[in-house]
C-alpha positions as CSV (number, residue, x, y, z in Angstrom):
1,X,108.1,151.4,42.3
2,X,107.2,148.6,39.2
3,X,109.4,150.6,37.0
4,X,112.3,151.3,39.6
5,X,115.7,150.3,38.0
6,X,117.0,149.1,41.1
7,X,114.2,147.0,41.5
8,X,114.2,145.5,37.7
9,X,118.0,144.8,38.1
10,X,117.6,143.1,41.8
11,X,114.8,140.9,40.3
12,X,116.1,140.1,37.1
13,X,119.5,139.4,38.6
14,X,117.7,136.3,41.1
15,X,115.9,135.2,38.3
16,X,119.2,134.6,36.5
17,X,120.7,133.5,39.2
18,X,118.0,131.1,39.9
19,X,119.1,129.8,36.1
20,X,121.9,130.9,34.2
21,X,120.8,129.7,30.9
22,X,118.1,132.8,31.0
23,X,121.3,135.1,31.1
24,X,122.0,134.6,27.7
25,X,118.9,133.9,26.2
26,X,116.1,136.2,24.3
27,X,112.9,135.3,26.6
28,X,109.1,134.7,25.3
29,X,107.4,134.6,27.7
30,X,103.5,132.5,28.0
31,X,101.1,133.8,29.8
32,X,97.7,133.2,29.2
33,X,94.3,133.8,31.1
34,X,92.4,130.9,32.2
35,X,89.3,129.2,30.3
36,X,85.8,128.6,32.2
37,X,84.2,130.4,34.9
38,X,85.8,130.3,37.8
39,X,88.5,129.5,39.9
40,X,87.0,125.7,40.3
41,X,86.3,125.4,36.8
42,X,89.5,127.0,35.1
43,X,91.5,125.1,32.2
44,X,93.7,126.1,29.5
45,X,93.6,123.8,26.2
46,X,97.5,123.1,26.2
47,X,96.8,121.5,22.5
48,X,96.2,124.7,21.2
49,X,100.6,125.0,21.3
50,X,102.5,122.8,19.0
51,X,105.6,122.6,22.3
52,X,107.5,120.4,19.2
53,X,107.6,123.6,17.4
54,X,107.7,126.1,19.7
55,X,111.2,124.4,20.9
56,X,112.4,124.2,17.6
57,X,112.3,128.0,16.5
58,X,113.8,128.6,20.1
59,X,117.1,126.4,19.4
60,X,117.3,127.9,16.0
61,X,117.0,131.8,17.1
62,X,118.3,131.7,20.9
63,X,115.2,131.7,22.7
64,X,113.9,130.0,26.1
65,X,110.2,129.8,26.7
66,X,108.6,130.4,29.9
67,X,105.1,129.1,31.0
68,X,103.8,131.5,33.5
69,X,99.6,130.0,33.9
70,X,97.0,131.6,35.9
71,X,96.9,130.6,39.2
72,X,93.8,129.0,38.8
73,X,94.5,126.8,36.3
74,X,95.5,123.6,38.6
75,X,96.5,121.4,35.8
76,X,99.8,121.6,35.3
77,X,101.5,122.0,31.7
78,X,103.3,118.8,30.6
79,X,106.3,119.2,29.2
80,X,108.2,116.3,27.7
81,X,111.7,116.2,28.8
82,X,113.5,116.5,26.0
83,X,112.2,120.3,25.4
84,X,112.5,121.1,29.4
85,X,116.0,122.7,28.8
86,X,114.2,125.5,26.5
87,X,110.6,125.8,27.6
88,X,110.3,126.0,31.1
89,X,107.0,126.0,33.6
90,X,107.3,129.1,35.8
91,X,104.1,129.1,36.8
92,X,105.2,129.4,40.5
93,X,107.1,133.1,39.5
94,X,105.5,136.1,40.1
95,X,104.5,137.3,36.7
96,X,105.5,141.5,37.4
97,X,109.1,139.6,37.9
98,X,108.8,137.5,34.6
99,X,107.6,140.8,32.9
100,X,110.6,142.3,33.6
101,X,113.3,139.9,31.9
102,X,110.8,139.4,29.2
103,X,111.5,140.3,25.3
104,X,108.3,139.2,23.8
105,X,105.2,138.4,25.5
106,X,102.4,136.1,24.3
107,X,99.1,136.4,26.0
108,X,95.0,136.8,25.3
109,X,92.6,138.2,27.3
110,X,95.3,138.7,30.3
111,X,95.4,142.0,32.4
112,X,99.4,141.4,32.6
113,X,99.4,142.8,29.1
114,X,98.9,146.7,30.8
115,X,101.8,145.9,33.2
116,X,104.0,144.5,30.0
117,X,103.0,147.7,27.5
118,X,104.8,149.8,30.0
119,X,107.9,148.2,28.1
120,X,107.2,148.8,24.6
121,X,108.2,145.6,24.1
122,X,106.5,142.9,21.3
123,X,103.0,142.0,22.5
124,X,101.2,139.0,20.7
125,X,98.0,138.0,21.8
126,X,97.4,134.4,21.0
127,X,93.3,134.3,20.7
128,X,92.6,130.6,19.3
129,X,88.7,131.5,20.5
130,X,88.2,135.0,20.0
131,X,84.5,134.6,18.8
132,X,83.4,132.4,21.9
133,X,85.5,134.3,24.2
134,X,84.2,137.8,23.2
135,X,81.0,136.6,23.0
136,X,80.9,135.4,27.0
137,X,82.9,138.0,28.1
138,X,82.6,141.1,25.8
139,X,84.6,143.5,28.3
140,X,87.6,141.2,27.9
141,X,88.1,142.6,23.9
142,X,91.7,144.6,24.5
143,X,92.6,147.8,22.6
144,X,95.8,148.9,21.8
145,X,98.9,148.4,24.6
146,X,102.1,149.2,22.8
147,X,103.2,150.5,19.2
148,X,104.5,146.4,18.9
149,X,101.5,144.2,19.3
150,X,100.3,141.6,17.3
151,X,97.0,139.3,17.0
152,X,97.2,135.6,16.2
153,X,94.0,133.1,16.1
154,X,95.9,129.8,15.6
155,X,99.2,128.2,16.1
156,X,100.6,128.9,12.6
157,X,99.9,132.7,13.1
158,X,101.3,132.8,16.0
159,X,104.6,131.1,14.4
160,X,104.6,133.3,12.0
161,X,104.6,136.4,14.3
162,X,107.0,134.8,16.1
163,X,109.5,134.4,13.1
164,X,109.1,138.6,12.5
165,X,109.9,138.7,16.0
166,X,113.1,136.5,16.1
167,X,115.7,139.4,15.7
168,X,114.7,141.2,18.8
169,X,118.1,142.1,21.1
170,X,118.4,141.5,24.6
171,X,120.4,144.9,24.9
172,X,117.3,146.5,24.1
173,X,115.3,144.8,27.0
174,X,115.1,148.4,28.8
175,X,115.9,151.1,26.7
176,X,113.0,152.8,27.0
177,X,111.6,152.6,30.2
178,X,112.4,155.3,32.0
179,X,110.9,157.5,28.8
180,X,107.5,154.8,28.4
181,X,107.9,155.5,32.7
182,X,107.5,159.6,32.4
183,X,105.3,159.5,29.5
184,X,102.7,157.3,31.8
185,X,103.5,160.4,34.8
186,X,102.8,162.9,32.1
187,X,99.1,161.2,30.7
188,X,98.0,160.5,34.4
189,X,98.6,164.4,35.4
């Protein structure tokens, strides 16, 4: 099952594998819905993230930052070399595996946030267009996921939130799964 241990460790394990330097390092992880309506017509504004700063509070508080866009965004995220080593595109991951070795999540509108809140983990949701976005698509407005989320509606926010964030512990990555896992059991029955 999505919250199997054995599953979790297997997947996190390749994924470290695939690169060491995630071993060792908190992980934010980007994952943001698409802009415009449909799949031919899907962007993402990547000027709405300062990358310059992003890296720099990840050098300074041992963090790596991965990409992870919606598949229907064909325009890939450019990211200059020189800030490669700490934010990564892994757009071509499976996001339920990314969710898994993830400490902090940053997303909007995505449904990924239900499959993160089963960790109890930090939840921001980076909304640069809130207005216009809940105005075209009012179903898209999210409640409440976990007891740690947070709302940002521009890049200085979302810094900010960041910063309050920056002491979270890998060690507590899982800790509460298998509790978050029966209490879900317990509200479907």
């Amino acid at each position: 099952g999505y919250l199997s241990k054995e599953k979790i460790s297997s997947t996190v394990e390749k994924l470290f594998n695939d690169n060491e330097l995630l071993r060792n390092k908190k992980v934010i992880l980007f994952s943001p819905t698409y802009r415009g309506i449909g799949a031919s017509k899907a962007t993402y504004d990547y000027s709405k993230i300062d990358f310059d700063e992003v890296y720099k509070f990840c050098k300074e508080n041992n963090f790596v930052f991965l990409v992870k866009m919606h598949p229907f965004v064909k325009k890939p995220i450019e990211i200059p070399e020189e800030l490669n080593d700490l934010i990564i595109d892994y757009s071509d991951k499976d996001i339920n595996d990314l969710i898994y070795m993830s400490d902090i999540m940053i997303t909007d509108y995505s449904s990924c946030a239900y499959e993160y809140s089963f960790f109890n983990r930090p939840l921001v949701f980076f909304r640069y267009d809130k207005i216009l976005y809940e105005y075209l698509r009012p179903l898209h407005t999210l409640d409440v996921f976990t007891e740690k989320q947070y709302e940002a509606l521009d890049f200085d926010s979302l810094l900010e939130i960041l910063e309050r964030l920056k002491d979270v512990k890998i060690e507590d990555r899982f800790s509460n799964v298998i509790e978050r896992e029966n209490e879900c059991c317990h509200k479907i029955a």
